[in-house]
N, C-alpha and C positions, 0 to 999 in steps of 0.2 A: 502652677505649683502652689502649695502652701504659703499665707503671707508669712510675711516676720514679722508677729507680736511684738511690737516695742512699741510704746508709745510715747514721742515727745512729752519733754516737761514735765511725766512721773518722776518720782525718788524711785531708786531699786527696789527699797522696801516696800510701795506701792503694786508691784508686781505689776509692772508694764505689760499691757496687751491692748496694741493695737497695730494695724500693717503703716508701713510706712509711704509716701509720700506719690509712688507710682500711681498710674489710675489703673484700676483691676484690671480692664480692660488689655490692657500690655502684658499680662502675664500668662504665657498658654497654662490651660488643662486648668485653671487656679478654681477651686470650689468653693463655697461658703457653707461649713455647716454648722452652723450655728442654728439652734431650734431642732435640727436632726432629730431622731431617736435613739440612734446609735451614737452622735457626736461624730467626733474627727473617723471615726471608724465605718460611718453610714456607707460612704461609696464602699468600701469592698465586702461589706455584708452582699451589697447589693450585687457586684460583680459576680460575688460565688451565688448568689441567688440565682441570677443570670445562665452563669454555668450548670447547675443543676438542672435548669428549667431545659437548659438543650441536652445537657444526658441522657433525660427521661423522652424527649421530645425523638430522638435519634434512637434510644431503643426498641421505644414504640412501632417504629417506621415496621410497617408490612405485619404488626402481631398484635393494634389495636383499629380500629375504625379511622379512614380520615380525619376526620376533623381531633381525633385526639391528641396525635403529636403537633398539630397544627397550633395548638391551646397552649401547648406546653412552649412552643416556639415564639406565639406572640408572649407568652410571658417571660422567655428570654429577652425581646426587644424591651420590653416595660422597663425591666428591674435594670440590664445592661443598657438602654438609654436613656434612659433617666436625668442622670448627671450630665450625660456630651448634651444633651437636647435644651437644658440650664443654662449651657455654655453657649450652646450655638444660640441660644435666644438673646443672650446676654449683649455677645458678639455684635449679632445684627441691631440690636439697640444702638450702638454707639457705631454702626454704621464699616465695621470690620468681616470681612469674609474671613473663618482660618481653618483650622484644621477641623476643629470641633463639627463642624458645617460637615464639608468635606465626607468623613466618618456618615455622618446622618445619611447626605444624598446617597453613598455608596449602600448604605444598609436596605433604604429604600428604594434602591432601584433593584437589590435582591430577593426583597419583596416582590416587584413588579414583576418580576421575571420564576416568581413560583420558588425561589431558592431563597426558604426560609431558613435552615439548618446553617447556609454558608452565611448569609445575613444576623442570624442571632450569632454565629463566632466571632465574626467581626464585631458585634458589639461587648461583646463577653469579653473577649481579650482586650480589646481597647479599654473598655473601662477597667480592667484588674489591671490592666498595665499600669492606668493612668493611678490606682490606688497603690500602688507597690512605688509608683515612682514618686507619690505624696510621700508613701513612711521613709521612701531613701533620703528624698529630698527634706525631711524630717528631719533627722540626723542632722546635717547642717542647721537649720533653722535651730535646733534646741542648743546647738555647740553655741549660737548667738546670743540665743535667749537667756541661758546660763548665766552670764557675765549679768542679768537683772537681778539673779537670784544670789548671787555674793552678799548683797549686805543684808544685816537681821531686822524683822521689822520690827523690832521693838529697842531700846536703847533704855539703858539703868541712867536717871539725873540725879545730880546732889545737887539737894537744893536745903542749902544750911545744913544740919544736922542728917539731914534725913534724905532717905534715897528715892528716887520716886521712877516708877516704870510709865514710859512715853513710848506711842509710836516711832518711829524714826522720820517719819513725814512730817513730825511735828515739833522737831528738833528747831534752834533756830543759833544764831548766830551768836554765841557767846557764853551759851549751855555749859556744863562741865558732867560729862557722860563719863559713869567708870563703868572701864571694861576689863571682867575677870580674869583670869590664863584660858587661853586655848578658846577664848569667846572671838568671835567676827568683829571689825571696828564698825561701828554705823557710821560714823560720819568721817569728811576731812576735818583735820584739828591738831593743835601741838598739844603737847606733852608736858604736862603742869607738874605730875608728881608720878613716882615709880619710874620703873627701868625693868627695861622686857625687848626682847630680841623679835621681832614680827616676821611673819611671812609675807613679803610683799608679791609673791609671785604671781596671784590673781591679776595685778592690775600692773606690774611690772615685767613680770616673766623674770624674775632674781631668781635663781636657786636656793641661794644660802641667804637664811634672815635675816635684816638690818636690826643693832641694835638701838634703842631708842632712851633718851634720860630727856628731862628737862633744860632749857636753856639757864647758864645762870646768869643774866640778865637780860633786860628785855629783846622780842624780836620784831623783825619788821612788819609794819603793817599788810606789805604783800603775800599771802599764803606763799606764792612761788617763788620767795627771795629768803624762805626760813629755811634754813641748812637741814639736811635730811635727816641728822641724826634728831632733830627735836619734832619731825613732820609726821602726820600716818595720814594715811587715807582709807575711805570706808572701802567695805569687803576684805582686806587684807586680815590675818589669823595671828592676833597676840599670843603670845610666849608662853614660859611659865610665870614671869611677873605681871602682878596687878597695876594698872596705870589711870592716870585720870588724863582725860585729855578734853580743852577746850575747844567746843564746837567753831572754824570758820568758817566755813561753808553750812549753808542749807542743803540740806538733802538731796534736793533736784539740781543743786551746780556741783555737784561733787566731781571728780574726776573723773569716779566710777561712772556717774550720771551722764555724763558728755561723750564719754568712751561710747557707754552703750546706744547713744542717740547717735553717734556721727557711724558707728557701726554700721546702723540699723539705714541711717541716709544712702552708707555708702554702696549697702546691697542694690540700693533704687538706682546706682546711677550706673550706666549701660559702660561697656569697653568698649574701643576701639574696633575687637572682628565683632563682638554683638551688635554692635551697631550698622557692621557688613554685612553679616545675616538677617537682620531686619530688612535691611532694602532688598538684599536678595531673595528674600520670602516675598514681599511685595511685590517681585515683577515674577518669580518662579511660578507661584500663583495662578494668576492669569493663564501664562502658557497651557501648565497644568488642564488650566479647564477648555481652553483651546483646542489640545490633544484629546482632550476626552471627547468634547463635541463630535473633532472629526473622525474618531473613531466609531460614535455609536452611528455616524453614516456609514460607517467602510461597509454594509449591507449594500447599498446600492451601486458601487461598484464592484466589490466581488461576490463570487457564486457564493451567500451564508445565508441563513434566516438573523433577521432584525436580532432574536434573543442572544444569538451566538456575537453578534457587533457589541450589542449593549453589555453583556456579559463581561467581555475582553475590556470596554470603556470603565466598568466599574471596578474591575482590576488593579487596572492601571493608574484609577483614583486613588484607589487604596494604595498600593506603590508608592506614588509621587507626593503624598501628603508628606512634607514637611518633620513630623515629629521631633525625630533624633537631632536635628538641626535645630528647632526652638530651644530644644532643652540644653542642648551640648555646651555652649557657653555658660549661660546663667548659673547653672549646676557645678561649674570648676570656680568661677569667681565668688559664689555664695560660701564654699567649701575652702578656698583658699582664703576670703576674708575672717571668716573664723577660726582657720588655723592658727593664723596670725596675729587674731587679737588673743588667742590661745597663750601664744607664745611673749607677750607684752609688747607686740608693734600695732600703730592703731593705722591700716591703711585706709586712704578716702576714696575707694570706688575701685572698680574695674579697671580704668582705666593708668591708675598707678600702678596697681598689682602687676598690670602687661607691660606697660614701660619699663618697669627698673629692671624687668627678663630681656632687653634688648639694647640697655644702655651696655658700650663700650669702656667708657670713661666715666670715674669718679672723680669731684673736686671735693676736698677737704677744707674746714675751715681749721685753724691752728688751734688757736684759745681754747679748754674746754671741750674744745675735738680729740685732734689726732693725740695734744695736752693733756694734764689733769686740771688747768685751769685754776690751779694753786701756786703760783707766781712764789718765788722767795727774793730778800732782797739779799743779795747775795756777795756784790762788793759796794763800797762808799769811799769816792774821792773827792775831798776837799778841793778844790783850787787851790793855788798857794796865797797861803795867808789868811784860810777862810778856815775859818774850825769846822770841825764835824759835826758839833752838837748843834751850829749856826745851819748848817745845808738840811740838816734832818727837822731841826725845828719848822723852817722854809717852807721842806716840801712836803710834811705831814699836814699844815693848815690849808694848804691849796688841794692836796689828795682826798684829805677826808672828808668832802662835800661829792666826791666820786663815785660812783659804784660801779668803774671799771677792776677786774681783776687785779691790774697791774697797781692802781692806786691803793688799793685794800692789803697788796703786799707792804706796798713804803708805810702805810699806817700801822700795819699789825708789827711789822718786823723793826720798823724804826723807830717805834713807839718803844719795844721791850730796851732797844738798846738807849734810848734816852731814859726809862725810869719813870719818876715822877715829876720832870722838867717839864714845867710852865709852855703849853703852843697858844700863840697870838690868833686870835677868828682871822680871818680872811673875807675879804669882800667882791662880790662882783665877778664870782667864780665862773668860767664858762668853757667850756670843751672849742677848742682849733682843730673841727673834723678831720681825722684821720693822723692828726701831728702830735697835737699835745691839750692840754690845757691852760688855761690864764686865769689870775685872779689880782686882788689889791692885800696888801699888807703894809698898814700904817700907811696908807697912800702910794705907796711906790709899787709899781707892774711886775708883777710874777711870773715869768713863764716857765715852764714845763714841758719837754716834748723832747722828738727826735732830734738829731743831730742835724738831719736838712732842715728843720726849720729854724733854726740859727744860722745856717749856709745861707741862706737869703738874707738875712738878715742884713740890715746896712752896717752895724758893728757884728763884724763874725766870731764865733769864738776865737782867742787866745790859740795858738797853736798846742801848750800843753794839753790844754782840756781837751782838742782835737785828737792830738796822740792817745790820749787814755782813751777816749772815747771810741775810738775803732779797736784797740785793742781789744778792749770789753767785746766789741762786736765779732771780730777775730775768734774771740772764745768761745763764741753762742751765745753771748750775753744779749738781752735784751735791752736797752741803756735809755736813760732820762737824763738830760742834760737841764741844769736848772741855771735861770737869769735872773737875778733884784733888781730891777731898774738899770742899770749899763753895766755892773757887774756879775761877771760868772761865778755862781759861787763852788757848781763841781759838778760831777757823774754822777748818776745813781744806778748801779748794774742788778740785773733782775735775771732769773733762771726757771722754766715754766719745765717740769720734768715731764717727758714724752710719758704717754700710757703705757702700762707692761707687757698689754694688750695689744697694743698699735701694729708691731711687728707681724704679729701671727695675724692678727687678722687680715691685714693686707695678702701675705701669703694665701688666705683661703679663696678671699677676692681674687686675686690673679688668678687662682684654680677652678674658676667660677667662669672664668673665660673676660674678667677685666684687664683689658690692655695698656691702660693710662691710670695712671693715681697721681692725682695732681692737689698743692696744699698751696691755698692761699691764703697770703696771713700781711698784714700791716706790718710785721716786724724787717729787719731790714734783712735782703738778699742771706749775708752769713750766715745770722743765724737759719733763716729758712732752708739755707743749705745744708748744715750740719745738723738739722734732723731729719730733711729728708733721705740723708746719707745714713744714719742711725737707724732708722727703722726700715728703709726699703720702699721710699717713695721715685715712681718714676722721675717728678720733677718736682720742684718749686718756683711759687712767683712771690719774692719779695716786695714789698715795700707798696702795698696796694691799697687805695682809695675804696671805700665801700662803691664809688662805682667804676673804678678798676675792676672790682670782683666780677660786676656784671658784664662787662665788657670782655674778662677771662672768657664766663661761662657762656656768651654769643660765641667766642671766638671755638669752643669746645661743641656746642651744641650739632654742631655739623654730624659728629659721630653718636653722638645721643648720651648726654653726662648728667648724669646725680650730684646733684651739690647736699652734702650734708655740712651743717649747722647747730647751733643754738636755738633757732626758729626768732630771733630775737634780732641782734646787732646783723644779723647774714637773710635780713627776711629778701630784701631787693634779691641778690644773689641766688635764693631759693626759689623767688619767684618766676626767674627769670631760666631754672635750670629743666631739662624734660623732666626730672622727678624735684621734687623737692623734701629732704628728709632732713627733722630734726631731731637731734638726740635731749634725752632727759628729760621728754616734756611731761611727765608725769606730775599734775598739778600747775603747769602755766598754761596760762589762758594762751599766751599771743604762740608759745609752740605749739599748741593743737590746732589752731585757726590757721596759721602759715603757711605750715608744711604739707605733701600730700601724704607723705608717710612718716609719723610719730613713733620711733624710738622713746619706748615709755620709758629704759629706766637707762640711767646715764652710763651705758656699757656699749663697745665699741661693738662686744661680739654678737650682739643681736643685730648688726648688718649682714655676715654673711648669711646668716637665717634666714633675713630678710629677703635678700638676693635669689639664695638658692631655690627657696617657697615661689619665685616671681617667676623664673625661668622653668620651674616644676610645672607651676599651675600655666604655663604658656606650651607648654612641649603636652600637656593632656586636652587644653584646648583646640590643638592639632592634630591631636587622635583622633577627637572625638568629632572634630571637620571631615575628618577621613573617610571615617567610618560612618557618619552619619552621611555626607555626598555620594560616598562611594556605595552605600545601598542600595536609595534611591536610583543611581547610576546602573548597577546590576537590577533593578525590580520592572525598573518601568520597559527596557526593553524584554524581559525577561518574560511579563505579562502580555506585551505586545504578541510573542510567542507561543502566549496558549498556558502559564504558569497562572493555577487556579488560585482562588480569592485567599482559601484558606493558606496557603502555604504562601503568599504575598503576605498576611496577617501578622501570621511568625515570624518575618523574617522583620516586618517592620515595628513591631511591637519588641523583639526580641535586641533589635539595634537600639532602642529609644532606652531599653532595661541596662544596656552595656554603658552608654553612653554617662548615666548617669550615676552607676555603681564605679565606670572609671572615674568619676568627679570625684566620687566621697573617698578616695584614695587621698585626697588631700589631707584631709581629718588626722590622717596617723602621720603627716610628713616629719620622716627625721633630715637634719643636714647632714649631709656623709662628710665622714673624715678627710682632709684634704691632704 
């Protein structure tokens, strides 16, 4: 087939063209036409050249001179082998017997045998096949290539006063590019000046455009920890407002750039029944030429002449060749990986695509997941005798060295209610995995965390702070219990509101044929149970250790689970799951490296998509198993039988055209209503 033009470590705007990583070699029917005269179009110039040369060669028959359709017949072989004869040469370089071959021997053993007419059809059809299944197989290849051509290659700089037009490849790191309405963004970068609503759905699959304004004060150095509303990313389609936005990324690490490279990898990397099919080509093969051998003997045991054996053997060549089986795979999983970075999932290979169609079970992570990963702080109780303004000062100086979600609550929310009240720095800040946090204030030990990890503790809490403290959890509260050196100083309750989302989408998962939906979260039991109850979770597992999770997901792995994540704080757990998919990784580095399947943009509902596209593209991989075995199954004894060359031709040229026009059905996949 056609490679896939991409080439590592281009910018989009560079117009990526180069194949990716496979060795040619591994790929049937694949051409090179580069230097052609026709270009990508050579081989079916040639094809129809082919076919005409045996029109006139078959008219001719009995109303010119021998040798004149003769003429017209070897120039059907010329022009229709041409290309398989590239291939088979190719082939035997690197030391591969395959189809290409195959094709040739049978052509020319219908030479040997004076049957020129059925010899130039066999290569006539083969090669227009193999030209018609390049343009199908096109069609996917360009849906890939596309995602290179989103960003613009040229990019407007302000540099002082003045505006200056730059490549987009020659963008760099701190640039301030404006971009007009309705213009393409070149690069990743925030958003310095103007306010403009974007279409992210290039690189996200959003429907509705995010809007975007400046931060008003500074943001984090990590592109993938600046809040969406201040972020763009190249290829995406500004608004009616004018915007400037600060180049952070280069060209070549842009989101868009990584997308379309892991895209372009993950065509190269083989599935699970592809990889059945290779072995089973490997020994099918052989037999193959086995059968054929002993067939062009069956002359010396029964009453036939030699032509009438070799006849039937080169038949049955024709028959047993493989085709519709090389192509049947490759052609759903090229056609479903594009669908889907279509839709803003970035899958990595075959191999995930087919798995998440046979997972049973999903595990969910909480935070951020099943969440919106916007924590509120929601009640505050003193201990007796301890002020409020005293527990919030406390736990803001030991939070706000954090960049967990739950800490950025206590800081944002307990910030507003203190004002502009004086917090002490903190010292020697350090996370207690999975529990809480510790740090020093004015020398004395701060801790912060769960309620069990004061249960252990040699001074346990107070019994009041205990009573409030489950009550909190009673409610769904999330709770931090805070210590200053021997005294408690009180509760801090926290509320992470479920997605609005969460519900229905589960719903469509169950209707997708998921029997388990399972949430695992560090929070304690209650609350895990009161929103699993909330949205229509089979089950929950509270109170779990990042290797808790993994130990869940061994325990789950029996029936085949999906762990969706962050790609971040859940990567062990992801790694360890048959799929591993993270949500929102549009712009982070460690969710696209993680995960097998990237949820570009932080929306729940791009899973059932997901799903559905995986079990889609698994149910036409088994069509087209069917139908491509089941040919060969009807051809070969079919020809054993006395079924001539040309009508073996058809039927195997005509299964190889089906097989891969079922693939490109993936292209338009909608998910159906559940």
């Amino acid at each position: 087939m056609s490679p896939l033009s991409i080439q590592k470590g281009k910018a989009p705007g560079a117009r990526m063209d180069a194949s990716p990583t496979r060795n040619r070699a591994d790929r049937p029917h694949e051409h090179n036409h580069e230097g052609m005269l026709f270009g990508a179009r050579t081989e079916l110039y040639f094809a129809l050249a082919s076919g005409a040369a045996l029109a006139i060669g078959w008219l001719l028959e009995g109303r010119a001179p021998p040798p004149t359709p003769l003429l017209f017949y070897v120039a059907a072989y010329l022009f229709g082998g041409f290309f398989t004869a590239r291939e088979a040469l190719d082939n035997i370089r690197h030391r591969q017997f395959k189809i290409d071959t195959l094709m040739l021997v049978a052509a020319a053993g219908a030479a040997f045998l004076n049957a020129w007419a059925e010899g130039a059809l066999l290569l006539f059809l083969f090669s227009l096949g193999h030209a018609l299944e390049n343009w199908a197989m096109g069609r996917a290849k360009w849906a890939i290539e596309a995602l290179g051509q989103l960003a613009p290659d040229k990019a407007f700089v302000r540099r002082g006063d003045k505006i200056e037009e730059l490549p987009v490849a020659a963008l760099q790191r701190g640039d301030v590019v404006v971009v007009r309405p309705n213009e393409r963004l070149p690069a990743d970068g925030l958003v310095i000046a103007g306010e403009s609503a974007v279409n992210q759905a290039p690189i996200t699959g959003e429907s509705v455009p995010v809007e975007k304004r400046p931060a008003p004060g500074p943001l984090p150095d990590d592109f993938a920890k600046v809040p969406e509303l201040h972020r763009v990313f190249a290829g995406t389609i500004n608004g009616s407002g004018a915007l400037d936005v600060r180049v952070a990324r280069a060209a070549s690490e842009s989101t868009l750039a990584r997308i379309v490279r892991m895209v372009a990898e993950a065509e190269a990397e083989r599935s699970p029944t592809q990889k059945f099919t290779d072995r089973f080509e490997r020994l099918f093969v052989p037999v193959v030429l086995v059968l054929v051998g002993a067939l062009m003997l069956a002359w010396t045991v029964i009453d036939e002449p030699f032509a009438a054996s070799f006849y039937r053997a080169m038949a049955v060549l024709v028959a047993a060749s493989p085709c519709a089986l090389a192509i049947s795979v490759p052609s759903a999983v090229l056609s479903g990986i594009a669908r889907a970075a279509r839709g803003g999932v970035l899958v990595k290979g075959g191999g995930p695509l087919e798995t998440l169609g046979t997972v049973t079970a999903v595990a969910f992570d909480k935070t951020g997941t099943l969440t919106e990963g916007k924590p509120k702080l929601t009640d505050i109780a003193p201990a007796e005798g301890i002020d409020e303004a005293d527990l919030l000062r406390v736990a803001i100086a030991i939070e706000r060295s954090s960049d967990h979600p739950l800490a950025s609550a206590v800081v944002r929310d307990g910030g507003e209610r203190l004002g502009d009240t004086e917090i002490a720095d903190a010292e020697a800040v350090e996370s207690i995995t999975g529990k809480g946090v510790q740090g020093r204030i004015d020398g004395k030990l701060v801790q912060i965390g769960k309620l069990g990890l004061f249960l252990e503790s040699p001074a346990p809490p107070p019994r009041a702070v205990r009573e409030v403290a489950e009550k909190l959890e009673a409610e769904g509260r999330t709770i931090m219990v805070v210590r200053r050196g021997g005294d408690y100083l009180g509760v801090l309750g926290l509320m992470d509101a479920e997605r609005p989302a969460a519900a229905a989408v589960l719903r469509r998962l169950h209707a997708l044929g998921i029997k388990q939906m399972i949430m695992l979260t560090g929070d304690n039991q209650r609350v895990a149970d009161a929103i699993a109850a909330k949205i229509g979770l089979t089950r929950a597992l509270g109170g779990l250790m990042p290797e808790d999770k993994v130990s869940a997901i061994k325990v789950l792995d029996a029936t085949g689970v999906a762990m969706v994540g962050d790609g971040v704080n859940d990567a062990p757990a992801l790694a360890h799951a048959s799929v591993g998919i993270a949500m929102g990784a549009a712009g982070s580095d460690v969710a696209l490296e993680t995960a097998d399947i990237a949820l570009m943009a932080d929306d729940l509902n791009h899973l059932p998509f997901a799903g559905g596209l995986s079990r889609q593209t698994s149910a036409i991989i088994r069509q087209n198993l069917w139908v491509s075995l089941g040919v060969v199954a009807f051809l070969i004894p079919a020809t054993i039988l006395g079924l001539q060359i040309g009508a073996a031709i058809i039927f195997h040229e005509g299964s190889t055209l089906l097989v891969v026009a079922n693939a490109l059905r993936l292209l338009n996949y909608k998910e159906t209503a559940a």
